[in-house]
Short mmCIF file of the C-alpha atoms (twelve columns), coordinates in Angstrom:
data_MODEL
# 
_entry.id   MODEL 
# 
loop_
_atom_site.group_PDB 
_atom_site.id 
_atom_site.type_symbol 
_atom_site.label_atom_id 
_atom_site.label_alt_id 
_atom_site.label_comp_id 
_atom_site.label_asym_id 
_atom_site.label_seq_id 
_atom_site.Cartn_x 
_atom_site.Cartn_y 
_atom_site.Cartn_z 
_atom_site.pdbx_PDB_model_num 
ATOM 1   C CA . UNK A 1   6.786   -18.615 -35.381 1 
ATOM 2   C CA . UNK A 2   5.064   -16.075 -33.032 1 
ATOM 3   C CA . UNK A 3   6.531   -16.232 -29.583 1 
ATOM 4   C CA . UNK A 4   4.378   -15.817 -26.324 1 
ATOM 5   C CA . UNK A 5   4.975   -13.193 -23.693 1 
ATOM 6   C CA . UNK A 6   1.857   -13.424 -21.991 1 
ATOM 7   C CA . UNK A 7   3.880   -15.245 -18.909 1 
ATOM 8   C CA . UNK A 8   6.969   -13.126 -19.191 1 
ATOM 9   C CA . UNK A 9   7.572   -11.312 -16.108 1 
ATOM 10  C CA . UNK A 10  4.771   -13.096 -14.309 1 
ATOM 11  C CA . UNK A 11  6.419   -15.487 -10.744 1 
ATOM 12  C CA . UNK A 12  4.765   -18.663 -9.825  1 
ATOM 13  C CA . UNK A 13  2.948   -18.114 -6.011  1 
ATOM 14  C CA . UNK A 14  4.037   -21.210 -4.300  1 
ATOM 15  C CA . UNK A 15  0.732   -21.662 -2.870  1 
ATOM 16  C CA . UNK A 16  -3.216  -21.617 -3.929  1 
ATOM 17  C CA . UNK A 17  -4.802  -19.312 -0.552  1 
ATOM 18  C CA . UNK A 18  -6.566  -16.981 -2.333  1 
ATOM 19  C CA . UNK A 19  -9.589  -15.709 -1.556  1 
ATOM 20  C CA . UNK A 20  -12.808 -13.158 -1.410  1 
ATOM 21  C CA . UNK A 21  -15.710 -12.222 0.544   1 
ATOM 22  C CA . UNK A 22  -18.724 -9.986  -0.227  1 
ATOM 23  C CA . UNK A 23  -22.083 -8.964  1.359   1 
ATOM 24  C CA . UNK A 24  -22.855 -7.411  -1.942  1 
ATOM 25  C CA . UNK A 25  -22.024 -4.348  0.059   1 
ATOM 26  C CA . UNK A 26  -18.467 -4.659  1.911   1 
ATOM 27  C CA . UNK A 27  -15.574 -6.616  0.668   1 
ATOM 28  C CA . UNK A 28  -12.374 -8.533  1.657   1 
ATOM 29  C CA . UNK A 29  -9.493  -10.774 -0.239  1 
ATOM 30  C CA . UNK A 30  -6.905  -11.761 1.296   1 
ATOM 31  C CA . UNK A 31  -3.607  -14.431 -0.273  1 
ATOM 32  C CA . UNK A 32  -0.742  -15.865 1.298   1 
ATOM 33  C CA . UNK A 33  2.389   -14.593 -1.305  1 
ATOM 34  C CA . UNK A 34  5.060   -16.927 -1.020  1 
ATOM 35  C CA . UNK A 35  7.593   -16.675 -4.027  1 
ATOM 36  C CA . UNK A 36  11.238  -15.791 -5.013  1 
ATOM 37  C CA . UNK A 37  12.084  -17.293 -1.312  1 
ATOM 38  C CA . UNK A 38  9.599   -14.210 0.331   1 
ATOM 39  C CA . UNK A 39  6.355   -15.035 2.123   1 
ATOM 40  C CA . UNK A 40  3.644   -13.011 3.561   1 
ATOM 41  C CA . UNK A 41  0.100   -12.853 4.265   1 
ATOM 42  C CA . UNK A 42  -1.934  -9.662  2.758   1 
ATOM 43  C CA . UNK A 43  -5.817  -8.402  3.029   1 
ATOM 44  C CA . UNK A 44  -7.454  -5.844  1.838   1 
ATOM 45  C CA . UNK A 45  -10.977 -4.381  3.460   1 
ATOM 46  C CA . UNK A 46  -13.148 -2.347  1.208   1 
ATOM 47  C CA . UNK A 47  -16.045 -0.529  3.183   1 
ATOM 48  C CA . UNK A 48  -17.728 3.056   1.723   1 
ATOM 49  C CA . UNK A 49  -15.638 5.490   1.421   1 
ATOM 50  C CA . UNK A 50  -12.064 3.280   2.565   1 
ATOM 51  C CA . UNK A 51  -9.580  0.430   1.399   1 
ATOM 52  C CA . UNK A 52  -7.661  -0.870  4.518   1 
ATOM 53  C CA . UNK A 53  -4.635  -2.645  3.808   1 
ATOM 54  C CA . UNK A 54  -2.996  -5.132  6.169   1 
ATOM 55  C CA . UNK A 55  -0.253  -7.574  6.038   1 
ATOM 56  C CA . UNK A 56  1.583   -9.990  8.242   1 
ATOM 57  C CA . UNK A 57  4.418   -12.638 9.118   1 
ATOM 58  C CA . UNK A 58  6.884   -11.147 6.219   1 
ATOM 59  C CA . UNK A 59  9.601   -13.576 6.097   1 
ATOM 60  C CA . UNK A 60  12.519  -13.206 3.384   1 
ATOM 61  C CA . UNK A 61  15.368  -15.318 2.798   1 
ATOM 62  C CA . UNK A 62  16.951  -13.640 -0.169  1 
ATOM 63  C CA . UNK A 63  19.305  -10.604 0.132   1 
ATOM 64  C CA . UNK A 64  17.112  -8.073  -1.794  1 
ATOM 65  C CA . UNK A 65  15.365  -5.569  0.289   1 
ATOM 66  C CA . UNK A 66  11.615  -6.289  0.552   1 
ATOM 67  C CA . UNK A 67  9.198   -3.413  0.007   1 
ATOM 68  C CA . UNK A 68  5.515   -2.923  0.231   1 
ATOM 69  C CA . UNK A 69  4.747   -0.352  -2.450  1 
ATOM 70  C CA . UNK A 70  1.700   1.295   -1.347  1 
ATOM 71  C CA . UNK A 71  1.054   3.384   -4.654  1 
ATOM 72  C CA . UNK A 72  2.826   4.882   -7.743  1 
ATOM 73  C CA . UNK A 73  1.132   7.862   -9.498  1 
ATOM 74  C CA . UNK A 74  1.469   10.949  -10.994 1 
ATOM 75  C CA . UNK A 75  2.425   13.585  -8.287  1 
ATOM 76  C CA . UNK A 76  0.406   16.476  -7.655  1 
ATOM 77  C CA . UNK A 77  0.717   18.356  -4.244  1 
ATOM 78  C CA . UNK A 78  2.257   15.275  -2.166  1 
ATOM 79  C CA . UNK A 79  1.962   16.107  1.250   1 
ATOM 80  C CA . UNK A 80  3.328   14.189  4.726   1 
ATOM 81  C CA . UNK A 81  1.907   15.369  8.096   1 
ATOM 82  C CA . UNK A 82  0.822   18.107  6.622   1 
ATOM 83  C CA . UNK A 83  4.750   19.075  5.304   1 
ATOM 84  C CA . UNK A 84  4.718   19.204  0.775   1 
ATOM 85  C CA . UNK A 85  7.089   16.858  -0.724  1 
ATOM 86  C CA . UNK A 86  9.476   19.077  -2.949  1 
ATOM 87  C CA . UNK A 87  9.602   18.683  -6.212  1 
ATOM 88  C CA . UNK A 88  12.735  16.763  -7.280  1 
ATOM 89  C CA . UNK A 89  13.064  14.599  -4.289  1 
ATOM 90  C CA . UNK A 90  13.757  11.171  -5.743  1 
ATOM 91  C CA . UNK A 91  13.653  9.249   -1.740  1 
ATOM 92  C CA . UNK A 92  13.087  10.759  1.479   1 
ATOM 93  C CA . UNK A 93  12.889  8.628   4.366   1 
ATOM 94  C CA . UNK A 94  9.782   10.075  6.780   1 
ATOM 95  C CA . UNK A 95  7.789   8.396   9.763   1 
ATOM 96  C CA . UNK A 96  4.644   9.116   8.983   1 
ATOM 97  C CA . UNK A 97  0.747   9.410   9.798   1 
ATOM 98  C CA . UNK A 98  -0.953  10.268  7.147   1 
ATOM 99  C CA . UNK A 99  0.032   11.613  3.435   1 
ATOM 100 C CA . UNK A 100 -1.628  12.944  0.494   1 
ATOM 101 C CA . UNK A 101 -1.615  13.238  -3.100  1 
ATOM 102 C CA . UNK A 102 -4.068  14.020  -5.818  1 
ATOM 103 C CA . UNK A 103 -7.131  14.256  -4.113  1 
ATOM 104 C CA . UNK A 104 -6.334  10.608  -1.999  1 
ATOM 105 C CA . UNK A 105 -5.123  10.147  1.500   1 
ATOM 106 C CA . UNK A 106 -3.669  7.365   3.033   1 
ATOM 107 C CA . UNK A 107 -3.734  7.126   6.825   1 
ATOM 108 C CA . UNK A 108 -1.176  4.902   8.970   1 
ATOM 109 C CA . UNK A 109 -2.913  3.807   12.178  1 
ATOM 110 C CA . UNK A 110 0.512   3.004   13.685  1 
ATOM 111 C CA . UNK A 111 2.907   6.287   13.389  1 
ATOM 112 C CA . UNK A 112 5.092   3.984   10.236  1 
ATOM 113 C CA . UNK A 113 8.710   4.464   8.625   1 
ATOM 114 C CA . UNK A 114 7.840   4.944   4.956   1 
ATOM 115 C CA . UNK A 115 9.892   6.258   1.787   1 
ATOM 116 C CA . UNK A 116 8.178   8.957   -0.534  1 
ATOM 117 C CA . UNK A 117 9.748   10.365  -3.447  1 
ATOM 118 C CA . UNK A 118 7.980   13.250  -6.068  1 
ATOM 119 C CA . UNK A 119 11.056  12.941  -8.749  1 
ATOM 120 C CA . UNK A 120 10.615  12.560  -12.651 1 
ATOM 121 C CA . UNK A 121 9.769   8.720   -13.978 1 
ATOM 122 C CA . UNK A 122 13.474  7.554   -15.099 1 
ATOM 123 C CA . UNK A 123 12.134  4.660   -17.106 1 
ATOM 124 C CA . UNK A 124 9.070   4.305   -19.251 1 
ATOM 125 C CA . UNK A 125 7.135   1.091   -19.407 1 
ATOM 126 C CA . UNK A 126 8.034   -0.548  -22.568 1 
ATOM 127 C CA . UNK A 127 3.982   -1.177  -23.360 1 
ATOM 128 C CA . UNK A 128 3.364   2.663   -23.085 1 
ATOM 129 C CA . UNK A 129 2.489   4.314   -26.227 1 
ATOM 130 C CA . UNK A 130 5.246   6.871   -27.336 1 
ATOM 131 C CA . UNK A 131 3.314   10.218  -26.463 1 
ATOM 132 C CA . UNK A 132 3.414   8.766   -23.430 1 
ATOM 133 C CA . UNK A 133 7.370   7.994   -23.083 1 
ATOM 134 C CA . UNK A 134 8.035   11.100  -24.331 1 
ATOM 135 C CA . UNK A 135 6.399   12.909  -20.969 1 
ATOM 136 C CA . UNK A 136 8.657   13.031  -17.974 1 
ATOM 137 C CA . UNK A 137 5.950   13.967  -15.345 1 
ATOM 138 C CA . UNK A 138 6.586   14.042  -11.435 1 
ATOM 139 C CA . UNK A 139 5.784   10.959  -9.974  1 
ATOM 140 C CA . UNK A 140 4.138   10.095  -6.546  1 
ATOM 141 C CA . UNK A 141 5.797   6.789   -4.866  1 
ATOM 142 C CA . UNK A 142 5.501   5.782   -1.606  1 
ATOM 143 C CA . UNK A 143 6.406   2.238   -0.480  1 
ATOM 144 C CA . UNK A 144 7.553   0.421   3.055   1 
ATOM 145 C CA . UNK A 145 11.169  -0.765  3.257   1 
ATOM 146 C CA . UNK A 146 11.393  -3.830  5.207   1 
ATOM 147 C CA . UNK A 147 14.765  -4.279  4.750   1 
ATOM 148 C CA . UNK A 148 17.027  -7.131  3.880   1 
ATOM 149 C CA . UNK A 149 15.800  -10.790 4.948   1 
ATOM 150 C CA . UNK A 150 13.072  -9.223  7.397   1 
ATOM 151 C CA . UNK A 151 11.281  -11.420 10.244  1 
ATOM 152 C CA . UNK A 152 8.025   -11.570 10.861  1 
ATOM 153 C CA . UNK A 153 7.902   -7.909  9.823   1 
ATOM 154 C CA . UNK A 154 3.774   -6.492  9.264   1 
ATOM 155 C CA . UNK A 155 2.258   -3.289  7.873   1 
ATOM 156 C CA . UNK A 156 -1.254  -1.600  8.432   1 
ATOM 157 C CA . UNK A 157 -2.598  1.484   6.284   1 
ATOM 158 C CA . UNK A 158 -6.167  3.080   5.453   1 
ATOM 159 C CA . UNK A 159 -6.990  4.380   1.732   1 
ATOM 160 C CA . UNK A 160 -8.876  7.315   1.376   1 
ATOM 161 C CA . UNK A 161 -10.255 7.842   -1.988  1 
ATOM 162 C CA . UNK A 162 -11.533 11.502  -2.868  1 
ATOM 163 C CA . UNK A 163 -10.676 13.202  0.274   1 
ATOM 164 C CA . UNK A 164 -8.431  16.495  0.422   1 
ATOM 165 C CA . UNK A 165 -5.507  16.617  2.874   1 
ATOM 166 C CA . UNK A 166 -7.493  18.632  5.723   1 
ATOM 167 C CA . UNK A 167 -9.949  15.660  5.626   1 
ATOM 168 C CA . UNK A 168 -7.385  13.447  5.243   1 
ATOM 169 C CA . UNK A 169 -5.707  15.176  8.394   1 
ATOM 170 C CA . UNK A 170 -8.901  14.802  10.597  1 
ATOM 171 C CA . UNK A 171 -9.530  11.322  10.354  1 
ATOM 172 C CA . UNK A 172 -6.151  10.429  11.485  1 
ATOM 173 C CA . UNK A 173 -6.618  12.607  14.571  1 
ATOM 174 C CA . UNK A 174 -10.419 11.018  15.575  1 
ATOM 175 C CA . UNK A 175 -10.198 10.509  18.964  1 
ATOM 176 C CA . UNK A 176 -12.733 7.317   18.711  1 
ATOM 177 C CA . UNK A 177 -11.205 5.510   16.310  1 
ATOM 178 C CA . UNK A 178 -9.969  2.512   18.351  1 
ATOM 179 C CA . UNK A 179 -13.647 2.258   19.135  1 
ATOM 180 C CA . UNK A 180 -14.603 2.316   15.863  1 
ATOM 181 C CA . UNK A 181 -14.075 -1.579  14.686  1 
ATOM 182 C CA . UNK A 182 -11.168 -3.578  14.530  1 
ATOM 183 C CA . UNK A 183 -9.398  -5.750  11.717  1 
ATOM 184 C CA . UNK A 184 -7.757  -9.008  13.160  1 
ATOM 185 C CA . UNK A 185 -5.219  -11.071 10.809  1 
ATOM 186 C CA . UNK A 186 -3.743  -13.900 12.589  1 
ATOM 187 C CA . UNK A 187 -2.885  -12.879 16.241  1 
ATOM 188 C CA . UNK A 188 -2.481  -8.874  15.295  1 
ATOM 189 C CA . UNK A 189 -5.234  -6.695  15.392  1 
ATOM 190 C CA . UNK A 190 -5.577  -3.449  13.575  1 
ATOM 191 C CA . UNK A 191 -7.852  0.104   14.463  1 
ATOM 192 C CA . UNK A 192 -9.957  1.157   11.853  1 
ATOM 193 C CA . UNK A 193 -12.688 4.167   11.415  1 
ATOM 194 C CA . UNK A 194 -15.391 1.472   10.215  1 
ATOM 195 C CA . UNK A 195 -17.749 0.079   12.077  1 
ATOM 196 C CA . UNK A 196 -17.625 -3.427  10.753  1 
ATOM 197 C CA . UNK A 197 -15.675 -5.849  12.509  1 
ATOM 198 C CA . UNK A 198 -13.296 -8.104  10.166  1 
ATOM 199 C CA . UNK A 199 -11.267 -10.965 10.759  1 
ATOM 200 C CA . UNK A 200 -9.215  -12.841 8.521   1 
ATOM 201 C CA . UNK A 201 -8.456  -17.073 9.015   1 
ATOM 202 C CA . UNK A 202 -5.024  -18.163 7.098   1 
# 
């Protein structure tokens, strides 16, 4: 009898807030996550040319470190601050403002403790096909440790799609941006370049 793995791997989200707003032009979702005894409350803005990323109230109970993984790819001229990201290094611990890789920025409005690593992919995904598993490219990871059983702990970053690092560079350095619009999720409030204001009810 044919088995079904469409649910393997998948955790049941404790509660139903999901949801999503468009203009037809600008965009936000936002969902409380509370499973495997962790809870927090994400959005995600997406304006022209940015995603911002924003999250809130993370509460864990369970003695596994919690991490917001901000992106996995393949590496290709990582940069932090301006400083490349050896080849090699499997996890460097850096508090950072901005960092780039493969033609995408990401910008930290807050000055943020995050852990980077451009070492070779250790394990393959089982789904790949096997030219795939056979290749043992660098790859780009950078993700926010919130440590063990973290309180209340929150996160803020800016996604620049198809920007270099000097561009990357300059928006983190704009001298109006705290003029520019502001993202509000629950009582925090976050500085963004856009010019749309954006608040979030949970």
């Amino acid at each position: 009898m044919p088995k079904d793995y469409s649910n393997y791997g998948r955790f049941k989200n404790n509660t139903d807030h999901t949801i999503g707003v468009s203009n037809g032009v600008y965009g936000s979702t936002s969902y409380i996550m509370d499973k495997k005894d962790t809870k927090a409350k994400k959005s995600y803005f997406f304006f022209d040319d940015e995603i911002v990323a924003v999250g809130s109230d993370i509460n864990a109970s369970n003695n596994n470190p919690i991490h917001t993984t901000i992106n996995q790819a393949k590496a290709k001229n990582v940069m932090v601050d301006g400083h490349a990201v050896a080849s090699g290094i499997e996890s460097q611990s850096l508090n950072a403002s901005w960092i780039h890789n493969d033609a995408i920025g990401y910008v930290f409005p807050n000055q943020t403790d995050v852990v980077v690593s451009n070492g070779q992919q250790q394990t393959m995904p089982s789904l790949w096909p096997d030219q795939f598993k056979e290749e043992t490219p660098d790859t780009f990871k950078v993700w926010i440790d919130h440590g063990t059983k973290p309180q209340n702990e929150s996160y803020s970053y800016i996604v620049l799609p198809s920007q270099n690092s000097e561009a990357t560079k300059i928006i983190r350095k704009c001298n109006s941006y705290r003029n520019c619009g502001k993202f509000k999720q629950g009582t925090r409030s976050y500085p963004s370049w856009s010019k749309t204001n954006t608040t979030e009810f949970f």
